[in-house]
N, C-alpha and C positions, 0 to 999 in steps of 0.2 A: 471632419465629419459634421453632418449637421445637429442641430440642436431636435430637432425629430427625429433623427436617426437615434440620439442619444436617450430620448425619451424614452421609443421607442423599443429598446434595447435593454432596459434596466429591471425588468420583471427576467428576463433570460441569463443578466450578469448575476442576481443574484441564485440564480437556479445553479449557476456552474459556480459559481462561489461554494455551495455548501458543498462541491466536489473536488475542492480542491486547487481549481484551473489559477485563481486569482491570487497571486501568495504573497502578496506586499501589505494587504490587510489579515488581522483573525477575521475567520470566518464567521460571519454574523451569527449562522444558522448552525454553529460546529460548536463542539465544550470543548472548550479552550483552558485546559491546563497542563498545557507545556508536555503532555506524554507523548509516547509513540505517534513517531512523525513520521514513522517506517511502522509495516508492520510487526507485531510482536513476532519475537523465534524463542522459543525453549521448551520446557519440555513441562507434560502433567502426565501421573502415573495411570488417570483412569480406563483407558483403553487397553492398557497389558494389566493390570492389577484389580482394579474395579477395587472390592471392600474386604480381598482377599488377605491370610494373615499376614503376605507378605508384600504388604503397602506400611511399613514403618519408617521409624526413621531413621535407619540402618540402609535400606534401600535409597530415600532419597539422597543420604549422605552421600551413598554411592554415586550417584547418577552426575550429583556438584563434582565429585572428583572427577567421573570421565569426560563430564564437559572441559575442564581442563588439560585432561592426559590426553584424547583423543583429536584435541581441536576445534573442539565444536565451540567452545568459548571465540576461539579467533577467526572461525567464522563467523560469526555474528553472536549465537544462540546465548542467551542473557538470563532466562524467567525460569525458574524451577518451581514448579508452581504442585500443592497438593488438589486433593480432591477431596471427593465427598470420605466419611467415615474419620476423620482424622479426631474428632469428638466424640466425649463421651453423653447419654442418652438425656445427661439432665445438666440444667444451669444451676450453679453451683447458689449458695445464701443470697449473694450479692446479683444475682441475676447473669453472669458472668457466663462464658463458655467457657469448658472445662476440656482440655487437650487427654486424647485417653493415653494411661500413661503408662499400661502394656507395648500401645504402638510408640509414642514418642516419650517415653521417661524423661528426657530432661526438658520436656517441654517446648512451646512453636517456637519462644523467642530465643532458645541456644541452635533451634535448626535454622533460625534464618539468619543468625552470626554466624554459621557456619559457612550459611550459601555466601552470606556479605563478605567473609572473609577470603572465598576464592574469588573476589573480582564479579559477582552475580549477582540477581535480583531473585527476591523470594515471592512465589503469590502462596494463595489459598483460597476457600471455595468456602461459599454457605449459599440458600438460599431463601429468593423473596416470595418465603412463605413460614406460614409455622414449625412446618419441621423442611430436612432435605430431604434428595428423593427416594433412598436409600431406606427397605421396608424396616428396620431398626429404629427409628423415629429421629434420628438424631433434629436438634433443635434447629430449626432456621431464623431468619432475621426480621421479618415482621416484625412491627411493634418495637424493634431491640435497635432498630438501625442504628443510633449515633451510637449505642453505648458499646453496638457489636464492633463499630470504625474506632470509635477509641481504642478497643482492646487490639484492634489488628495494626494501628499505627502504635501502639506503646509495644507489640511484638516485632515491629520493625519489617511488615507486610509493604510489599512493593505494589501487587496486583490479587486483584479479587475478581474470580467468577463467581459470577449471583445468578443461579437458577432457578425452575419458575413450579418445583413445586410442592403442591400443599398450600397454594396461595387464597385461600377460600373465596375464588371470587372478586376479590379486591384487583379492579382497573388496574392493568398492566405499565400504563406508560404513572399514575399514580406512586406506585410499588418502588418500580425504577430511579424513578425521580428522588425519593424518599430516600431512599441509599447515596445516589448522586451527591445530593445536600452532605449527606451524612460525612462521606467523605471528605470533601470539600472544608469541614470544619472540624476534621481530625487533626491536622498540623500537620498531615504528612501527604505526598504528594504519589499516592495510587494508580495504577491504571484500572481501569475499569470495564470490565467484559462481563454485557449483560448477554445471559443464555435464556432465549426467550423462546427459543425453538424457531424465531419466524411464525408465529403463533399470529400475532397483530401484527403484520406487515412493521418489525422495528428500523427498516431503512428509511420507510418515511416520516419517523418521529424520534427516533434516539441519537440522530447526529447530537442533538443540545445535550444530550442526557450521558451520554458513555462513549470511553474511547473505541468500543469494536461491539458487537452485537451479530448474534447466530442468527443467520439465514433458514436453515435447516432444523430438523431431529438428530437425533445422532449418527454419526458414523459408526460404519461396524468395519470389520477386517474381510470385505469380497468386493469386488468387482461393482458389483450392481447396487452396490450400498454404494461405494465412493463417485462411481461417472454419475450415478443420480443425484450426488450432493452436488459434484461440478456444474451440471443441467441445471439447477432451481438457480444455482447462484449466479452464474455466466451471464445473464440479462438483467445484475443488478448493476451496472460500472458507474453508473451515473452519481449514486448513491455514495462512493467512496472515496476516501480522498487523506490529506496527513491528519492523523489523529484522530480519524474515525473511517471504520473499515469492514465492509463484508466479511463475514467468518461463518466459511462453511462448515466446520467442527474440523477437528485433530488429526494428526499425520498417522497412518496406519502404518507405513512404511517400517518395516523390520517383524512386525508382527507375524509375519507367515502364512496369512490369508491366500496372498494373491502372488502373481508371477514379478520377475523381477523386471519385466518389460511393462504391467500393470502400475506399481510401483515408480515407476520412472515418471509412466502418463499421472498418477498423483501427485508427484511432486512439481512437474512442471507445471502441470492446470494450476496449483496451489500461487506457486510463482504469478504465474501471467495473471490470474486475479488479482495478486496484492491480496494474497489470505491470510493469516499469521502461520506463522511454523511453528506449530507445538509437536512435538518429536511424544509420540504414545507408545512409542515401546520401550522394552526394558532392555536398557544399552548395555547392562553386565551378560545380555544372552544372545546379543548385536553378535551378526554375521559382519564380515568384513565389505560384503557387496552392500549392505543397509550403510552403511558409515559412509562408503563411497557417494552414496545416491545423496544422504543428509547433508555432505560437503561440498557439495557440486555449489563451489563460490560464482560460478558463472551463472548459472541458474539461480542462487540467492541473492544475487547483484539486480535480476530484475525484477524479483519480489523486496526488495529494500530501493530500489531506484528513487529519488530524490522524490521527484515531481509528484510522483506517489498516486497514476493513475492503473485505474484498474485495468484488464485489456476488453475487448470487443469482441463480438465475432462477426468477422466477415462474411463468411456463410456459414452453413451447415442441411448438409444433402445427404438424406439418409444414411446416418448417423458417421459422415465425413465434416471434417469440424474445423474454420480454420479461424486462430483465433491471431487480435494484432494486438500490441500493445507498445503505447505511446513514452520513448525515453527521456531523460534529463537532457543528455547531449543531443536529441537528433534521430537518433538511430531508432529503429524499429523491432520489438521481440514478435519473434511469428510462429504458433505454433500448428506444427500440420495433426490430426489426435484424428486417428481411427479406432473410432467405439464398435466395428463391427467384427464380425467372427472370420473374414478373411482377409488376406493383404490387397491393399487398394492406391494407387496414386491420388494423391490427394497433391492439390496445384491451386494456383493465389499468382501474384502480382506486385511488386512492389510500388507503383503508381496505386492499386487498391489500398495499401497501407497509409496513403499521403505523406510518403517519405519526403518526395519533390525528383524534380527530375537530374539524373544525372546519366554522364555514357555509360557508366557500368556499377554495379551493387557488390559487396563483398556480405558472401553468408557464412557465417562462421558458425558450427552445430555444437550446442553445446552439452551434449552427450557426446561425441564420438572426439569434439575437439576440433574435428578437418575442417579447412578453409577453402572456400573456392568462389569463383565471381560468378556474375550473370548478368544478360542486360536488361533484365526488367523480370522475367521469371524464376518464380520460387516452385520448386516442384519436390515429390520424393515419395519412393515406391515406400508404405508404411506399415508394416504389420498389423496384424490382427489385436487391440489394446494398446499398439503402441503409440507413440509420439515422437515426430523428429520436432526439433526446437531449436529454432535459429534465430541470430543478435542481425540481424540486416544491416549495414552502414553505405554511405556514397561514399564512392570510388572517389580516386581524384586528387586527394590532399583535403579535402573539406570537410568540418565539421558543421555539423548545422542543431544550431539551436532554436526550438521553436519557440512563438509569443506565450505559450501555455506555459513555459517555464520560465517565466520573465515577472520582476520586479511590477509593478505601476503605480504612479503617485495618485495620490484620494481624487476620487474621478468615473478611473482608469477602469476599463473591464476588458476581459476577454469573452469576444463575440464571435459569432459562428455566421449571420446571416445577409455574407454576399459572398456567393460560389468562388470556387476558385484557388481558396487557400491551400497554403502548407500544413498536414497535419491537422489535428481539431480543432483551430479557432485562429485568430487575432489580435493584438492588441490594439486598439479600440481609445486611445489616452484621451482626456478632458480636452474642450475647446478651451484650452488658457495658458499663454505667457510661464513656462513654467515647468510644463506639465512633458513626464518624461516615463521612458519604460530601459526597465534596466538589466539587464543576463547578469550571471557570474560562470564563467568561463576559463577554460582552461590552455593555458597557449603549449606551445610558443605556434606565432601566426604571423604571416607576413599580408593580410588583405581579410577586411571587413567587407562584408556585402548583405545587405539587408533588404528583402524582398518587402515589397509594398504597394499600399493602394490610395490614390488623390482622386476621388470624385467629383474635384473642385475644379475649376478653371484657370485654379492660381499655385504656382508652387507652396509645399510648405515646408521652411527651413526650418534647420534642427543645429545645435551644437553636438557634436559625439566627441565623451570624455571615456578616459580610459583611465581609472585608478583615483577619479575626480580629476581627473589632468584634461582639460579641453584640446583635443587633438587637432580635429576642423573644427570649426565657427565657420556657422551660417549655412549649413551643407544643404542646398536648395534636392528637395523631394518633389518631382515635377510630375505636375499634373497628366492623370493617367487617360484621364476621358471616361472612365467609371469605376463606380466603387468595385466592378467587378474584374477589372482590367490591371493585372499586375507586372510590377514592374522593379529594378532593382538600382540601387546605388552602390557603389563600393570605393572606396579609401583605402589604401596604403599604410601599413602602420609596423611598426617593429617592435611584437608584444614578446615578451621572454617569456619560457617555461614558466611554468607555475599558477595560481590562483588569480582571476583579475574578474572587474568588474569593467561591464561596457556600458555607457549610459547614453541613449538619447532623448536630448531635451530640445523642448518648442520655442521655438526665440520668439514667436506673434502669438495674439489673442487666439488665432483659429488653433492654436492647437499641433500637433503632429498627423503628419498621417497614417492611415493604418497599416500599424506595423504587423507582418507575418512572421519573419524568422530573421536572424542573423546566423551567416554561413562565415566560417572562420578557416584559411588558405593556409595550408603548412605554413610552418616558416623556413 
């Protein structure tokens, strides 16, 4: 690439940096402490209990055990998290917050040895204002930040929602900030979920400040509360990425609002965004069909997927909605979601998804489970609220790993701007002797093939290492005739089952060329 291309390109690397694309560096523009690299999953009581007598700590006990009993622990779900009311109305001599001890008699720090003791993480709730919101006044954290984060790390608090009010005025991203700190010099390592309501657009300024942040007002338990949260949030993807993440508020799902075909379309929208999964109902009054929908590990597989993007929408035609989202391996989640009052075919494309081209596509549905192929079309007759939702893969023996989930050395960016690619972008690596982009992949493969583009006139050689082991040396990438004009190399190699890393690195000063994907042949 050239040195003005690279110039060029580096207000745009670091736009997709703070979403995530670029994963070999922390994200400049991201708070970087190590949490939720997936989105969070677990549960808060406030959408089935709100401040009700029975939010104590009898109930959340309960909820830590059926996270164990029923599986939700080995599916993923980790955070038992309280909400508002769990305090009493005044801070104690010492200025301290006071656990009410009607609701939790022995207090936060034996319920979160409780939850630490089944294998789980404990949060809890206050907020960045004088009192929370809750008409009882209970106290909030203004003014109290550090002293409030000591007392939540010496209770052995994993995650904190901080909401927004009673905040008298006092600048938003200020407030947040202020807690952020706070945390940060507790000794214990938080997550941190600001509830901001999306009040001050917090996508464009909380990546630095907090692991996750609400898009939205609340969710309630109907229809037209939850596809409306999906709506505000669905055109934020840009924004999200490991470690900080759109959060359209909490999983209604079990609550008895809506239909169990509504329900489905909440959970998958929830998935295909990359939203957290906080489970709001009360799992000791869980229906067997609610468990089934909260378990659906294929569907939580694309809301935890590595790479950790949000999805898109492809289109959306009176109120036909098709939404894509970008995999670790390759593969493509596509959801078909009719928000209208009767059933409609709703149809997409796997070339629209920038899967890459292959003879034929395997869709496999991840509600019904059925498998079947196709040669480029994704189609299906959808009910009225429902959603079909499909894992899309190429046919063939081929894995394909895109540049967006690829290593890069200090440099390196993934870039978007010469038509043509696989998937959202490219790797882009520095012009220098050195300079290399790197997958971790999973075999067993008998043939490497890596799609690319030389805008240069000159080949540009690469060594490709597998496991740090140099396999070729010197493997000439030959000039394409434009940056837009791509083209592929492929190697021979006998990778075993298991975890590997594949590396290519630039043997000359110009650098590698731009690399799109690495496609990986059965073995």
């Amino acid at each position: 690439m050239s040195f003005l291309r690279r110039i060029a390109g580096a207000g745009f690397a670091l736009a997709i940096a703070a979403s995530g694309l670029v994963l070999s560096q922390p994200e400049a523009l991201a708070l970087e402490n190590g949490l939720l690299r997936t989105p969070p999953m677990g549960f808060n009581n406030w959408n089935s209990t709100q401040c009700k007598a029975d939010f104590n700590e009898t109930m959340i006990r309960g909820i830590a055990d059926l996270f164990v009993a029923k599986g939700l622990k080995d599916a993923g779900y980790t955070y038992v998290n309280i909400d508002d009311c769990w305090a009493l109305p005044d801070r104690d001599a010492k200025g301290d917050l006071v656990p009410d001890p009607a609701r939790f008699p022995h207090g936060i720090k034996s319920l979160a040895d409780y939850v630490h003791a089944k294998g789980l993480k404990f949060g809890i709730y206050t907020s960045a204002g004088t009192h929370t919101c809750n008409k009882a006044g209970f106290p909030g954290a203004l003014g109290h930040e550090q002293q409030d984060a000591n007392l939540f790390a010496a209770w052995g608090v994993d995650y904190l929602k901080y909401d927004n009010c009673n905040n008298q005025g006092v600048d938003a991203q200020q407030r947040y900030k202020a807690m952020r700190d706070a945390l940060a010099k507790s000794g214990r390592a938080i997550a941190y979920s600001i509830c901001e309501w999306g009040q001050n657009k917090p996508w464009t300024w909380a990546a630095p400040v907090g692991n996750l942040w609400r898009t939205t007002g609340d969710i309630s338990d109907k229809w037209s509360s939850m596809i409306g949260k999906a709506q505000a949030n669905r055109g934020l993807a840009q924004y999200a990425g490991p470690g900080h993440w759109n959060d359209p508020d909490m999983l209604e799902v079990g609550n008895g609002g809506m239909t169990a075909a509504e329900y489905r379309t909440h959970f998958s929208l929830w998935a295909m965004m990359a939203a957290p999964l906080l489970i709001g109902s009360d799992l000791r009054k869980a229906s067997d069909d609610s468990f089934s929908i909260l378990k659906n590990t294929d569907v939580i597989a694309l809301d935890q997927d590595p790479l950790g993007k949000q999805a898109t929408v492809l289109s959306a035609n009176a109120g036909l909605v098709v939404y894509s989202k970008v995999l670790a391996n390759g593969d493509r989640a596509v959801a078909l979601s009719n928000e209208t009052a009767a059933t409609a075919t709703i149809s997409t494309s796997a070339s629209a998804t920038g899967i890459g081209s292959a003879s034929s596509y395997t869709l496999k549905d991840l509600w019904s489970k059925a498998t079947r192929t196709t040669t480029g079309t994704i189609s299906a007759s959808v009910p009225s609220h429902a959603t079909v939702l499909y894992r899309v893969s190429r046919a063939g023996g081929a894995t394909r790993y895109e540049a967006e989930s690829a290593s890069l050395s200090a440099g390196g960016t993934v870039d978007a701007n010469h038509a043509g690619f696989s998937g959202t972008g490219f790797a882009n690596g520095a012009n220098a002797a050195g300079s290399y982009v790197e997958w971790q992949v999973t075999g067993p493969a008998s043939a490497l093939t890596f799609g690319y583009a030389n805008g240069t006139a000159a080949a540009r050689p690469a060594d490709i290492a597998v496991d740090g082991t140099v396999v070729a040396a010197g493997v000439p990438f030959p000039a394409t005739g434009a940056w837009t004009t791509w083209s592929t190399v492929s190697r021979s190699v006998a990778l075993p089952a298991g975890s590997h890393t594949v590396r290519v690195t630039a043997t000359t000063a110009d650098g590698p060329a731009n690399l799109d994907y690495l496609d990986l042949a059965a073995g």
